[in-house]
Short mmCIF file of the C-alpha atoms (twelve columns), coordinates in Angstrom:
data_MODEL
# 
_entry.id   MODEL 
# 
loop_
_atom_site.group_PDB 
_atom_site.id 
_atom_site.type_symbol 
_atom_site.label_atom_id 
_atom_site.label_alt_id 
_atom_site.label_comp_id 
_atom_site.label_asym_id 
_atom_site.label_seq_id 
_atom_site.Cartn_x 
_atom_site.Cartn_y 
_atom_site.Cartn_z 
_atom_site.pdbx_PDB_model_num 
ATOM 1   C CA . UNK A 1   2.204   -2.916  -26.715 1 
ATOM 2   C CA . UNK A 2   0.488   -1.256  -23.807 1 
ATOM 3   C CA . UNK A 3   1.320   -1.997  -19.998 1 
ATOM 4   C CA . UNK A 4   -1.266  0.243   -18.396 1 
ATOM 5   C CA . UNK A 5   -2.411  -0.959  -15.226 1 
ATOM 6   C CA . UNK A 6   -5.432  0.218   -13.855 1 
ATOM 7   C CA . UNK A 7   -4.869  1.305   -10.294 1 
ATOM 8   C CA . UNK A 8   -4.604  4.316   -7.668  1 
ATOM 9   C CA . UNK A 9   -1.035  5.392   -6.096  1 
ATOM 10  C CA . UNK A 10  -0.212  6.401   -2.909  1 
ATOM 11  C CA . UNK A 11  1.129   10.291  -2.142  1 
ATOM 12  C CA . UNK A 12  2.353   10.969  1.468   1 
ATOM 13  C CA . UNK A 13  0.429   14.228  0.985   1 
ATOM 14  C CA . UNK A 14  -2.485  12.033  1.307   1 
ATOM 15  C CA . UNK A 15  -4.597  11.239  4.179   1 
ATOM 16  C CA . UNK A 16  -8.207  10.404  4.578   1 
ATOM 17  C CA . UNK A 17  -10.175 10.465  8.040   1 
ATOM 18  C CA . UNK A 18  -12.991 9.969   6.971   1 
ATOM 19  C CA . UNK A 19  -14.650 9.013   3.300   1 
ATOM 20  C CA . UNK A 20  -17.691 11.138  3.405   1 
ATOM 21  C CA . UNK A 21  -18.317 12.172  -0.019  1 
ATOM 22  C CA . UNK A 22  -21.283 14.460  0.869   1 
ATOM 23  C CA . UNK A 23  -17.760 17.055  1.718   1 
ATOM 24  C CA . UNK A 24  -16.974 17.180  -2.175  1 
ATOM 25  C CA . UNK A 25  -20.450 19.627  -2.904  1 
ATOM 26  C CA . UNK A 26  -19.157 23.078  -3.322  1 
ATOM 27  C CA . UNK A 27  -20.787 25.533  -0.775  1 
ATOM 28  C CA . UNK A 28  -21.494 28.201  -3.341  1 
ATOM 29  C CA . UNK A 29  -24.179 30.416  -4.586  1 
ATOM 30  C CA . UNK A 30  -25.498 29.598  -8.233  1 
ATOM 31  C CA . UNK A 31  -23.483 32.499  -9.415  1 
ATOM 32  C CA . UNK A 32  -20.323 30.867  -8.202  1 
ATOM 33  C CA . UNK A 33  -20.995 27.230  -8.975  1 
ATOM 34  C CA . UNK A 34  -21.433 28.885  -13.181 1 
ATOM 35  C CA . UNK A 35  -18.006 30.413  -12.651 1 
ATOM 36  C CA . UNK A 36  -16.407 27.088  -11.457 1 
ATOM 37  C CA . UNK A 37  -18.334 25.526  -14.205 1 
ATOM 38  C CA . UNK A 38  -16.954 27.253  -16.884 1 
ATOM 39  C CA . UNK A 39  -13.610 27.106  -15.608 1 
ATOM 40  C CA . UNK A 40  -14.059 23.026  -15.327 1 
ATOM 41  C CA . UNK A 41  -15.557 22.589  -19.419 1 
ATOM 42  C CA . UNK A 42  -12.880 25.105  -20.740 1 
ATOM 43  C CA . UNK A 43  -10.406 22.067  -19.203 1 
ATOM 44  C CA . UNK A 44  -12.069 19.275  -20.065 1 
ATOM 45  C CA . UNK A 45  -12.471 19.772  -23.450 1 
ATOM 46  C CA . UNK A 46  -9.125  21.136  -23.997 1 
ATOM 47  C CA . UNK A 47  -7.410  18.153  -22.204 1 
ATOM 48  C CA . UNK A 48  -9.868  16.090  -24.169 1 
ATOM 49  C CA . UNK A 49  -8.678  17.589  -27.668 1 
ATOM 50  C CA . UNK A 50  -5.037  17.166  -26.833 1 
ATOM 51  C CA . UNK A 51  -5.128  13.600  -25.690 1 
ATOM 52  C CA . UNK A 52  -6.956  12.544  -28.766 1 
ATOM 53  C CA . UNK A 53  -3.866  13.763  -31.060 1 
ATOM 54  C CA . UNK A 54  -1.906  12.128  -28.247 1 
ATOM 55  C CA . UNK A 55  -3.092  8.852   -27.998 1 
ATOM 56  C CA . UNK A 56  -1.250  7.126   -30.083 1 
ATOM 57  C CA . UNK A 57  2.039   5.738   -28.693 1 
ATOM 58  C CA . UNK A 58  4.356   2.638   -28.065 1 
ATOM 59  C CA . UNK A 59  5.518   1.650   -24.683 1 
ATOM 60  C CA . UNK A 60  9.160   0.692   -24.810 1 
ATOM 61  C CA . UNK A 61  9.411   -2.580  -23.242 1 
ATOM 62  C CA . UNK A 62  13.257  -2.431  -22.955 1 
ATOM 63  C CA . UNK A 63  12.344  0.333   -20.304 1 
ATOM 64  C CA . UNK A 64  8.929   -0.223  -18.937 1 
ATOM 65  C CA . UNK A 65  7.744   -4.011  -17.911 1 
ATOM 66  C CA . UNK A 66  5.216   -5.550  -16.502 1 
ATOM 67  C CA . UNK A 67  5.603   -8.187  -13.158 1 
ATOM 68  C CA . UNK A 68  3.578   -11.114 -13.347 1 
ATOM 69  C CA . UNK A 69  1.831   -10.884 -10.515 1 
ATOM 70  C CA . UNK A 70  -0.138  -7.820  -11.175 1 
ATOM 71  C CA . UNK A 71  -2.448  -7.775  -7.981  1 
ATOM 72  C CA . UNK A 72  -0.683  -6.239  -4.163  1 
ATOM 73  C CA . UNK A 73  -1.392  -5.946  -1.100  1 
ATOM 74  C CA . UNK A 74  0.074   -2.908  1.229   1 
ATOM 75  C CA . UNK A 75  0.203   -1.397  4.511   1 
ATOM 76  C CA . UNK A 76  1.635   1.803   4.312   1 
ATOM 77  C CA . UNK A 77  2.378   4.609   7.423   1 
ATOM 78  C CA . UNK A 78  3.383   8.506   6.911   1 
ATOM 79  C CA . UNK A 79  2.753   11.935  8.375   1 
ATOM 80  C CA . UNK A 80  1.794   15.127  6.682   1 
ATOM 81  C CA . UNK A 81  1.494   19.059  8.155   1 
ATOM 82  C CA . UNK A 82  -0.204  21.569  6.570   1 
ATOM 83  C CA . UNK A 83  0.465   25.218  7.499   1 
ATOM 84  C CA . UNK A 84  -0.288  29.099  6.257   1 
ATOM 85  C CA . UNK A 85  1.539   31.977  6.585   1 
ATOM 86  C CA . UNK A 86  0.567   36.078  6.406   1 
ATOM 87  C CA . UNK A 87  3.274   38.396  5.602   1 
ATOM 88  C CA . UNK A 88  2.651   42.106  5.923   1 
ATOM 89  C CA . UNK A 89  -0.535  41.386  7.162   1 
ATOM 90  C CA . UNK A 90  -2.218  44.943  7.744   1 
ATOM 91  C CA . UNK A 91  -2.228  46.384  11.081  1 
ATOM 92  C CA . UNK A 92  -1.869  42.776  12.544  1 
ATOM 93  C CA . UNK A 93  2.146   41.664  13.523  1 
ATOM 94  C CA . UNK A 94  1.195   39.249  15.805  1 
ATOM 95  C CA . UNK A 95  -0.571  36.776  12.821  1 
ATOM 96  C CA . UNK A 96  2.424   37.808  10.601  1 
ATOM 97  C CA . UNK A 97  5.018   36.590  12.629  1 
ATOM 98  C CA . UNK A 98  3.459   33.385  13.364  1 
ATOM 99  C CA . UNK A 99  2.150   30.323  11.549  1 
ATOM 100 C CA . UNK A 100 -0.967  28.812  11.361  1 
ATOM 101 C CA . UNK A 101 -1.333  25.201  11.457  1 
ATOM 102 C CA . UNK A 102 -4.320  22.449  10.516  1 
ATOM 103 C CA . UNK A 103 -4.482  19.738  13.020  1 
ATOM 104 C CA . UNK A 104 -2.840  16.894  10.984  1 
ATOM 105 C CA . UNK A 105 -1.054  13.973  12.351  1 
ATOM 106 C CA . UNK A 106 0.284   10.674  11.735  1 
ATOM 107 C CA . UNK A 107 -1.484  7.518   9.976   1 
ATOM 108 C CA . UNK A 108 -0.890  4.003   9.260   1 
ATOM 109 C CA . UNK A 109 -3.527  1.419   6.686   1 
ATOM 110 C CA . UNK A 110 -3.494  -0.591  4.309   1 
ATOM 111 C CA . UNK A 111 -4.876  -1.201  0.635   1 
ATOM 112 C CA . UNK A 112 -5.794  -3.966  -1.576  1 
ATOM 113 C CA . UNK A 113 -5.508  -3.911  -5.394  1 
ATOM 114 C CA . UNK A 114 -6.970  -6.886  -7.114  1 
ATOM 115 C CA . UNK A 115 -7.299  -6.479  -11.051 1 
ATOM 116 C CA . UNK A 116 -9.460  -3.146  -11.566 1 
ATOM 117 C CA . UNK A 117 -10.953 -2.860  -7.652  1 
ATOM 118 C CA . UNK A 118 -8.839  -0.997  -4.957  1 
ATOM 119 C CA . UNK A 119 -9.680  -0.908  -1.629  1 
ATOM 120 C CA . UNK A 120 -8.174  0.620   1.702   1 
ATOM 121 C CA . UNK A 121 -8.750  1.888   4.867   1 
ATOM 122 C CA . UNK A 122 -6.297  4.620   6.631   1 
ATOM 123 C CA . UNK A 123 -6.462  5.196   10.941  1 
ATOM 124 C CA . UNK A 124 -4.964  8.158   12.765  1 
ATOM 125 C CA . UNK A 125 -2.229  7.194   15.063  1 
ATOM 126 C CA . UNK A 126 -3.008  8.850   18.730  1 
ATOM 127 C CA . UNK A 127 -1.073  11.460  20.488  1 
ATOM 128 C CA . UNK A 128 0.466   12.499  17.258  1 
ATOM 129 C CA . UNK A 129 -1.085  15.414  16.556  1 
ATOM 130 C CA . UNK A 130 -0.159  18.920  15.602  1 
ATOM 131 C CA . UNK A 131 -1.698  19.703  19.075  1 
ATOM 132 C CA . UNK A 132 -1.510  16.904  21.181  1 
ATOM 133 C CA . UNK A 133 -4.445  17.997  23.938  1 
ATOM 134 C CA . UNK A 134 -8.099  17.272  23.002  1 
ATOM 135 C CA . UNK A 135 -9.928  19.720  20.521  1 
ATOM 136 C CA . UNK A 136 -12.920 20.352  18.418  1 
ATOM 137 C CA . UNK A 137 -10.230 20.996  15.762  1 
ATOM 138 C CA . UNK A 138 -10.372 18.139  13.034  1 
ATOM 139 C CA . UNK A 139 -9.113  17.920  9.300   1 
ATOM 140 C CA . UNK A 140 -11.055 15.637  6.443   1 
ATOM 141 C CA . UNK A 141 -9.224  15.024  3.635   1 
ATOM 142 C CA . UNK A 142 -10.724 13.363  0.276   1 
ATOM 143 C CA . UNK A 143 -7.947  13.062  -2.687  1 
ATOM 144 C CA . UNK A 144 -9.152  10.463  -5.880  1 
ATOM 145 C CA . UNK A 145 -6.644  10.197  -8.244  1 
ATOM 146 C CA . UNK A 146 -6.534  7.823   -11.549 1 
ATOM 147 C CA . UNK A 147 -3.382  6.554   -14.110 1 
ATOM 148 C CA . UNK A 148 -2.635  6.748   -17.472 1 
ATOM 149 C CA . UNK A 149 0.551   6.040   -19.356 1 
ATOM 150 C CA . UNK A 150 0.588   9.318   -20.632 1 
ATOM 151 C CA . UNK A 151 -1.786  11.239  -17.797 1 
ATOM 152 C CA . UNK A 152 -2.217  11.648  -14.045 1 
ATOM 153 C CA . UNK A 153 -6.311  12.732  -12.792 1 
ATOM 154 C CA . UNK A 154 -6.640  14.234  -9.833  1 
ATOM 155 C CA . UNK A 155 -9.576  15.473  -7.779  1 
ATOM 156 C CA . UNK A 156 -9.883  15.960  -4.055  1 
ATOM 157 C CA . UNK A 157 -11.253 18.586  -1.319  1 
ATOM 158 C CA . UNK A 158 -9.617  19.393  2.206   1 
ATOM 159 C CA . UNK A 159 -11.736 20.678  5.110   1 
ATOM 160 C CA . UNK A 160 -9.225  22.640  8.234   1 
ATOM 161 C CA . UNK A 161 -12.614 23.024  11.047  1 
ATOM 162 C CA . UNK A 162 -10.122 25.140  13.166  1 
ATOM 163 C CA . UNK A 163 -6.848  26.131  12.993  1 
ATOM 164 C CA . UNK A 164 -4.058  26.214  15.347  1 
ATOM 165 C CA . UNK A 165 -1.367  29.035  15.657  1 
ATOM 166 C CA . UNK A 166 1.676   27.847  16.933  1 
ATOM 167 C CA . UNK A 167 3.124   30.015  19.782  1 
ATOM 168 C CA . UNK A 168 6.223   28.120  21.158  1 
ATOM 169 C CA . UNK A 169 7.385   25.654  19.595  1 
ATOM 170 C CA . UNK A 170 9.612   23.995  22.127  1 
ATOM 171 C CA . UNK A 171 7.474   24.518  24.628  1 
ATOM 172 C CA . UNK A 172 4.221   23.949  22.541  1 
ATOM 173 C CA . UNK A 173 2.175   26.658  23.189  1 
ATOM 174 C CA . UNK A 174 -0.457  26.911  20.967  1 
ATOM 175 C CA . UNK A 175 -3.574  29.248  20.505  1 
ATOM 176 C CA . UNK A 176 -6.812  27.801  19.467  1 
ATOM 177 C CA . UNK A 177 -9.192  29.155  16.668  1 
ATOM 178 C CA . UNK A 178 -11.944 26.547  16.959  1 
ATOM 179 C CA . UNK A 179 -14.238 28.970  14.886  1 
ATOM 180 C CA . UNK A 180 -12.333 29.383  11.678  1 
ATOM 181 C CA . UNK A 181 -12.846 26.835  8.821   1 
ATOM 182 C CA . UNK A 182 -10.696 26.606  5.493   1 
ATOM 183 C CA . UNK A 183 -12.267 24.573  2.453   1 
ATOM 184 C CA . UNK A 184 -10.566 23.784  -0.939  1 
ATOM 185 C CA . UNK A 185 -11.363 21.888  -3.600  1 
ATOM 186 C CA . UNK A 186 -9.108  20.783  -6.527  1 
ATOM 187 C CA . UNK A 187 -8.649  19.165  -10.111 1 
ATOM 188 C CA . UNK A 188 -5.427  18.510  -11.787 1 
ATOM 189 C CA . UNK A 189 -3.931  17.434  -14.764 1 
ATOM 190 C CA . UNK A 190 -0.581  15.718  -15.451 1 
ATOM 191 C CA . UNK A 191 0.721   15.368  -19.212 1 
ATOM 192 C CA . UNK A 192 3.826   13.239  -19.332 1 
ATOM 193 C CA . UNK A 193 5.627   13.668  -22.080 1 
ATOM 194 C CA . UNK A 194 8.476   10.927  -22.321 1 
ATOM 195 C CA . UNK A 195 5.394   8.272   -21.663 1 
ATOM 196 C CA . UNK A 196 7.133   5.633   -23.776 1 
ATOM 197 C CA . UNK A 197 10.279  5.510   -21.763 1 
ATOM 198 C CA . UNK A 198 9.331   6.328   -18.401 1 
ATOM 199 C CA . UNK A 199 7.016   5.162   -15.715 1 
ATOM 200 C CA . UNK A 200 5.158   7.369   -13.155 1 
ATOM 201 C CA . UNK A 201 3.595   4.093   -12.140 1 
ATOM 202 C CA . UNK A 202 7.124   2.624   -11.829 1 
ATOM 203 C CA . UNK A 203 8.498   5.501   -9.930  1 
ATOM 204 C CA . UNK A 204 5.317   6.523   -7.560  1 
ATOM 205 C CA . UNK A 205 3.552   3.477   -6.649  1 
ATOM 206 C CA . UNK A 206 6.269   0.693   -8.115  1 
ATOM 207 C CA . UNK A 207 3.197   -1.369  -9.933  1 
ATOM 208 C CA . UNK A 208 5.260   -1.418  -12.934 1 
ATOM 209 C CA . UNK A 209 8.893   -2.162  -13.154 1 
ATOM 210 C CA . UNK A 210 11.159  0.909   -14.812 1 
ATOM 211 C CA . UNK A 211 14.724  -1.516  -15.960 1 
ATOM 212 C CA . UNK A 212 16.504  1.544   -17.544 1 
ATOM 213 C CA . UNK A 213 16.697  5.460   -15.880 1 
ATOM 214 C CA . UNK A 214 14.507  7.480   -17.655 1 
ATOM 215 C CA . UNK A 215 12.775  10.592  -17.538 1 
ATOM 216 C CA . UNK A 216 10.188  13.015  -18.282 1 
ATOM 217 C CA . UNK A 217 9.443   16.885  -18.188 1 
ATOM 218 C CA . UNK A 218 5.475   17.147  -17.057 1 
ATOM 219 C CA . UNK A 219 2.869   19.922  -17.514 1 
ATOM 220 C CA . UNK A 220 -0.068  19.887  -15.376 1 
ATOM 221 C CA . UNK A 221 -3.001  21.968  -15.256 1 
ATOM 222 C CA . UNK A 222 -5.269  22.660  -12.077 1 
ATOM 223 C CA . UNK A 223 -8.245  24.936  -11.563 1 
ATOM 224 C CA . UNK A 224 -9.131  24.861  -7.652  1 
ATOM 225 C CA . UNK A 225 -11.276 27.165  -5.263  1 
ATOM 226 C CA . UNK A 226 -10.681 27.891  -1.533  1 
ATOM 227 C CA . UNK A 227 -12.669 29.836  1.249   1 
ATOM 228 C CA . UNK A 228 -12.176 30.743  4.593   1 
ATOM 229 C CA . UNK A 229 -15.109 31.055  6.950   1 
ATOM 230 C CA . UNK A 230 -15.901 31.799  10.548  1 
ATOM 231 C CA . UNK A 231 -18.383 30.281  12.828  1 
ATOM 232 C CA . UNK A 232 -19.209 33.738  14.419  1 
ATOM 233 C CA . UNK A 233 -21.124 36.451  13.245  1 
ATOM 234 C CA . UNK A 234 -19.478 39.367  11.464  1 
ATOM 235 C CA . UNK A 235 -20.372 41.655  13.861  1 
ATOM 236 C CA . UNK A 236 -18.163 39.944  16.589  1 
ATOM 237 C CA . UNK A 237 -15.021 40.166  15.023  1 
ATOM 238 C CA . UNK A 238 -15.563 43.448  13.222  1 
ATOM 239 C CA . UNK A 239 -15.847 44.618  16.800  1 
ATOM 240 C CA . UNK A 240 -12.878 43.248  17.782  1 
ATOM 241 C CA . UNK A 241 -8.945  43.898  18.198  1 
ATOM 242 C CA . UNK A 242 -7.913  41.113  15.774  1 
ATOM 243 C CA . UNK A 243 -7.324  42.522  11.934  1 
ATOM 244 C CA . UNK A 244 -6.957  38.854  11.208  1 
ATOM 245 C CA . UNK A 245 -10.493 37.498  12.372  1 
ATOM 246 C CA . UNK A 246 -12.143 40.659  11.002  1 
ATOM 247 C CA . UNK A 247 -10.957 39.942  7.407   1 
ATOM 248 C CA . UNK A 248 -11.999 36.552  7.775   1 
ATOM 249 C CA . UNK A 249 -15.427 37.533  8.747   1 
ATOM 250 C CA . UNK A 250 -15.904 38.744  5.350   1 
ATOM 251 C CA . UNK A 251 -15.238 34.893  4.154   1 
ATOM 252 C CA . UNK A 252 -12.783 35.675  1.102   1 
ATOM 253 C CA . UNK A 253 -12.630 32.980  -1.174  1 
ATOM 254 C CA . UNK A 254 -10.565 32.844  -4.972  1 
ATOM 255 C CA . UNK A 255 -10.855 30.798  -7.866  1 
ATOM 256 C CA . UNK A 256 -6.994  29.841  -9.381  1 
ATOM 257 C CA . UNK A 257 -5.866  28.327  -12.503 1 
ATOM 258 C CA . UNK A 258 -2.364  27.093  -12.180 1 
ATOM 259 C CA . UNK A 259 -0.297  26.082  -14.683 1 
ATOM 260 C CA . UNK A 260 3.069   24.631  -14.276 1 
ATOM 261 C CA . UNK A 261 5.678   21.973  -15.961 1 
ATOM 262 C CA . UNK A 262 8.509   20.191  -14.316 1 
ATOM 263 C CA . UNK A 263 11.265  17.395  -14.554 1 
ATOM 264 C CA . UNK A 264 11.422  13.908  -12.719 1 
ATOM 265 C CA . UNK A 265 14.037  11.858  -13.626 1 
ATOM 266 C CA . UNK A 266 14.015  8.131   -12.122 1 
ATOM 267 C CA . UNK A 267 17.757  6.535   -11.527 1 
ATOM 268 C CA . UNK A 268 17.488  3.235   -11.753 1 
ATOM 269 C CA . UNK A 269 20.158  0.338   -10.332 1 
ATOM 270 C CA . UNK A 270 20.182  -3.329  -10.659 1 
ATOM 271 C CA . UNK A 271 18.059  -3.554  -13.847 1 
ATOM 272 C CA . UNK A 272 15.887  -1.446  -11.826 1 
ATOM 273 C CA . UNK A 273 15.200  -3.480  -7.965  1 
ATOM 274 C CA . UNK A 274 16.489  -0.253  -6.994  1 
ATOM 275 C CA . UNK A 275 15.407  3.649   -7.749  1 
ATOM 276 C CA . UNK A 276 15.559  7.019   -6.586  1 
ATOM 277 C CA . UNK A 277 13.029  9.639   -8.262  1 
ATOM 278 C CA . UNK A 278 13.326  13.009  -7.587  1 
ATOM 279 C CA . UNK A 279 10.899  15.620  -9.050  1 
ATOM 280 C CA . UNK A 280 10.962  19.613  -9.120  1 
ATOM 281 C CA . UNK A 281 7.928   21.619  -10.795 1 
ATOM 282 C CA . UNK A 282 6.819   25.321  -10.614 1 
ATOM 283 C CA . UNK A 283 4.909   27.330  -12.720 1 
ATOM 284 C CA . UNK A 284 2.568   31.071  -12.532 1 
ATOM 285 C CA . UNK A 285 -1.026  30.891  -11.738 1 
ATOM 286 C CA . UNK A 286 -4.222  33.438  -12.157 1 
ATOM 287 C CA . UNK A 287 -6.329  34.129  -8.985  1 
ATOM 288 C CA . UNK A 288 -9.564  35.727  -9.122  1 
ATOM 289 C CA . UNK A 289 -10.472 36.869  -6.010  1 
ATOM 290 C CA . UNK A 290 -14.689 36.146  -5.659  1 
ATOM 291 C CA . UNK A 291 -14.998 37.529  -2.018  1 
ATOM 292 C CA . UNK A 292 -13.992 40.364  -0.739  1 
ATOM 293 C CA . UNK A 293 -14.324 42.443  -4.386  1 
ATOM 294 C CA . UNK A 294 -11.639 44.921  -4.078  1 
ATOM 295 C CA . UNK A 295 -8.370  46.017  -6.226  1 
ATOM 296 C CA . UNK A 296 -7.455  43.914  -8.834  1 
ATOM 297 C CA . UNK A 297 -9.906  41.067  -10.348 1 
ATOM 298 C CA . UNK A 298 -7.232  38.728  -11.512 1 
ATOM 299 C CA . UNK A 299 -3.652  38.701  -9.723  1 
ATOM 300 C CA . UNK A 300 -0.695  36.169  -10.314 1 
ATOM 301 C CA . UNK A 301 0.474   33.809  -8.012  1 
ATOM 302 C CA . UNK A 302 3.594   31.411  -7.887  1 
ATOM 303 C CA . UNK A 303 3.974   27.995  -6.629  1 
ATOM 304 C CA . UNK A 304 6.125   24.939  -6.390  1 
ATOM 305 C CA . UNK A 305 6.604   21.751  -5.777  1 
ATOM 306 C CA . UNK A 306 9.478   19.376  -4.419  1 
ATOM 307 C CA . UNK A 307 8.911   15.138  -4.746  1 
ATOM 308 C CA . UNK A 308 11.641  12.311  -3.580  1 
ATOM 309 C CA . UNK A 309 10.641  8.851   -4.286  1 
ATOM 310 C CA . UNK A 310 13.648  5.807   -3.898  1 
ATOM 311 C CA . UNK A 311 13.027  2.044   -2.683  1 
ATOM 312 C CA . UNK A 312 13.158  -1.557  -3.648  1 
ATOM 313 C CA . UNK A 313 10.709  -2.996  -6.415  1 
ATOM 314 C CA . UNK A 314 11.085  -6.774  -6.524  1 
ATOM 315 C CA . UNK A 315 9.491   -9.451  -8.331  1 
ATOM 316 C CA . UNK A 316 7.571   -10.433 -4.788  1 
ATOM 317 C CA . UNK A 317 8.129   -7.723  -2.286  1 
ATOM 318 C CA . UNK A 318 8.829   -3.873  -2.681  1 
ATOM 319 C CA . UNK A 319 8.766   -1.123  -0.351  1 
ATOM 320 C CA . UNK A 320 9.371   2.437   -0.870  1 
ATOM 321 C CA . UNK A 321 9.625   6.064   1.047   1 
ATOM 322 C CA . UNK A 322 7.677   9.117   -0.492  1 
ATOM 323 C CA . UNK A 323 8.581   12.962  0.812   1 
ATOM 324 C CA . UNK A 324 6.901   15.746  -0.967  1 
ATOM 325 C CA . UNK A 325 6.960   19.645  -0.366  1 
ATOM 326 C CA . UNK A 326 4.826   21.968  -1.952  1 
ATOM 327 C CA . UNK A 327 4.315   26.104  -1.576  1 
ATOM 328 C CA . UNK A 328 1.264   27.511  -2.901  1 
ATOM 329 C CA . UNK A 329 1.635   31.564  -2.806  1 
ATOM 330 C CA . UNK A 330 -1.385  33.826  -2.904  1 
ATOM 331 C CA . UNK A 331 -2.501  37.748  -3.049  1 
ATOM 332 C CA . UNK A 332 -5.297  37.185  0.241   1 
ATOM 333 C CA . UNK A 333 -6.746  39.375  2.794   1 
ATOM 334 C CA . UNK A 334 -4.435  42.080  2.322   1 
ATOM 335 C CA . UNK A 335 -1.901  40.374  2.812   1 
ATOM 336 C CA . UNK A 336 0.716   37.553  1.182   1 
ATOM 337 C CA . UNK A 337 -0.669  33.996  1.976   1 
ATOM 338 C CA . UNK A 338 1.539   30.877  1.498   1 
ATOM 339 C CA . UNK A 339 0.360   27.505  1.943   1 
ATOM 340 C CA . UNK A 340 2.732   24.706  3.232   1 
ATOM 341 C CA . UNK A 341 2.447   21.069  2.358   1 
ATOM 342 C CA . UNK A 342 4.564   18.447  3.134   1 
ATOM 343 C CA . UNK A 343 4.649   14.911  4.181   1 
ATOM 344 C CA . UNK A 344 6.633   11.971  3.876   1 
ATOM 345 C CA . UNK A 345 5.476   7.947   4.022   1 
ATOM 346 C CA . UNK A 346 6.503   4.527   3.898   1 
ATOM 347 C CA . UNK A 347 4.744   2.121   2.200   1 
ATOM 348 C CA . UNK A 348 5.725   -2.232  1.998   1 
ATOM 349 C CA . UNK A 349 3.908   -4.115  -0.575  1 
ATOM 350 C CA . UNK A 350 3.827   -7.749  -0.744  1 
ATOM 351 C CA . UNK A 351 2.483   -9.277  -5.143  1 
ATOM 352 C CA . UNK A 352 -0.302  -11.804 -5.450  1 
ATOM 353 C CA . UNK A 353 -1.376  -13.212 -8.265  1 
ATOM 354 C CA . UNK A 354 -5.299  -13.799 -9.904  1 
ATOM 355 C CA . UNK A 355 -7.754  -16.204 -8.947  1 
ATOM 356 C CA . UNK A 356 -8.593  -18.980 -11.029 1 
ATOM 357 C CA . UNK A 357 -12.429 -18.168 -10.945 1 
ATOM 358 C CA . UNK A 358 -13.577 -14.919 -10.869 1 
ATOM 359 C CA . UNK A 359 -14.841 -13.075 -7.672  1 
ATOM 360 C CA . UNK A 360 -18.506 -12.715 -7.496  1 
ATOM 361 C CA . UNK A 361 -18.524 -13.153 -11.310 1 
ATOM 362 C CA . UNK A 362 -16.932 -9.536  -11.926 1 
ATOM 363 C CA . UNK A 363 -13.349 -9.410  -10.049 1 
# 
């Protein structure tokens, strides 16, 4: 019996400005786009090979269950903030004692999911800003993600076109670095393990109902690259005071392979109308550094992650709140570099069911 249901999820961690897929093209020589190449076919055919001795399973349907109305419609609202952090930056105290900060905000849309089509459309709300005055800072965010009983795909790039460092916080005081830029770009993985039992759709996205607590320890793989950049020559900031903008001038970048595993467990109550899933996973990475080439080639690097998901999942109506943290640690610029993610959301979903005819002859 399967009860896969072909549809996207929302993550608070989420947000999209603006869907310009042209972002997604890596900005690297040829000698760089073989090395992300390689790392890419080394995954895919190993995550290929395991879910082919995998694929054979049987959902439990005293667990897992289907609704009958299959098809939603949601509007959904959240914030996220993004920030990095130097420690023993060289020479520099002023950039180690202070955060820096993309210019995220809050945002409010809506999608549609009928049968295999999903569609959506996600606004910034105004004056909610990290920095509330008017900038040439801005943040574009593309995140794709597809389900499987058994796996999670994700793919996604961010783009920071400034960054923001934070100088009182009750007072907000902020400095401006309009000329910095920070890409990444990301794949990952998910293997769930206890796939017959228990529901990441159920507990992420409610599309499926989960009538019994269950859960499920998780590995997930994720090979990602990330660059910072300055709109300035080298020459400027190699002249200048600032430690910080001078190793940025050199525009170090790394290529990372993280590996990690985890637990979510989803308590269920009321034959499961109500749940609360929480989530921890953590796990070692290897970092090759690309740009600047100095000290070691390959370094390890630490990370973790922190998910809360609880609501209502009804025959008709469901609604549910979604917090995530998540610390990325790396060996960067001389320095200790962590990477702050979090974000929380609320999303309301209201069932419909299918059309007697089918939509243009495909839907």
């Amino acid at each position: 019996m399967s009860v896969s249901k072909k549809k996207s999820f929302f993550v608070p961690s989420v947000y999209c400005q603006k869907k310009i897929f042209n972002e997604i093209l890596f900005p690297l020589s040829k000698k760089r786009k073989g090395c992300l190449f390689h790392y890419l076919s080394f995954l895919i055919v190993g995550i290929t090979s395991f879910c082919s001795t995998n694929a054979q399973f049987v959902i439990d349907s005293s667990y897992i269950k289907r609704f009958e109305k299959e098809n939603d419609v949601e509007l959904y609202t959240g914030i996220t903030k993004t920030s990095f952090r130097f420690r023993e930056f060289a020479n520099d105290n002023f950039i180690s004692q202070h955060k820096l900060f993309a210019n995220t905000s809050a945002y409010a849309g809506f999608t549609i999911d009928y049968n295999w089509l999903s569609i959506g459309f996600s606004k910034n709300i105004p004056n909610t800003s990290v920095a509330k005055q008017s900038t040439s800072i801005k943040v574009l965010s593309i995140h794709l993600r597809k389900t499987h009983e058994k796996f999670l795909f994700e793919a996604g790039t961010d783009k920071y076109r400034g960054l923001i460092l934070q100088i009182n916080k009750r007072q907000r005081e902020y400095e401006y670095y309009d000329d910095i830029n920070y890409r990444s770009y990301f794949t990952r993985i998910t293997y769930i393990f206890n796939a017959e039992r228990f529901s990441l759709n159920a507990a992420r996205n409610f599309s499926l109902l989960q009538a019994k607590s269950a859960g499920s320890f998780m590995a997930i793989v994720s090979p990602f690259f990330h660059r910072f950049t300055l709109k300035g020559g080298p020459r400027k900031y190699e002249e200048s005071d600032s430690v910080f903008l001078s190793e940025i001038s050199k525009k170090p970048s790394s290529i990372n392979l993280l590996i990690s595993g985890g637990y979510t467990y989803n308590f269920i109550f009321n034959d499961g109308e109500w749940s609360i899933n929480p989530g921890i996973f953590m796990g070692p990475a290897i970092q090759k550094n690309i740009e600047p080439k100095e000290g070691q080639s390959l370094k390890l690097i630490a990370n973790y992650q922190l998910i809360l998901n609880g609501g209502y999942n009804g025959q008709n109506f469901y609604f549910h709140v979604n917090a995530v943290y998540n610390n990325n640690s790396y060996h960067f610029m001389n320095s200790k570099m962590s990477i702050h993610n979090r974000g929380v959301s609320l999303t309301c979903g209201y069932r419909i069911g299918k059309l007697k005819n089918k939509l243009f002859g495909v839907l």
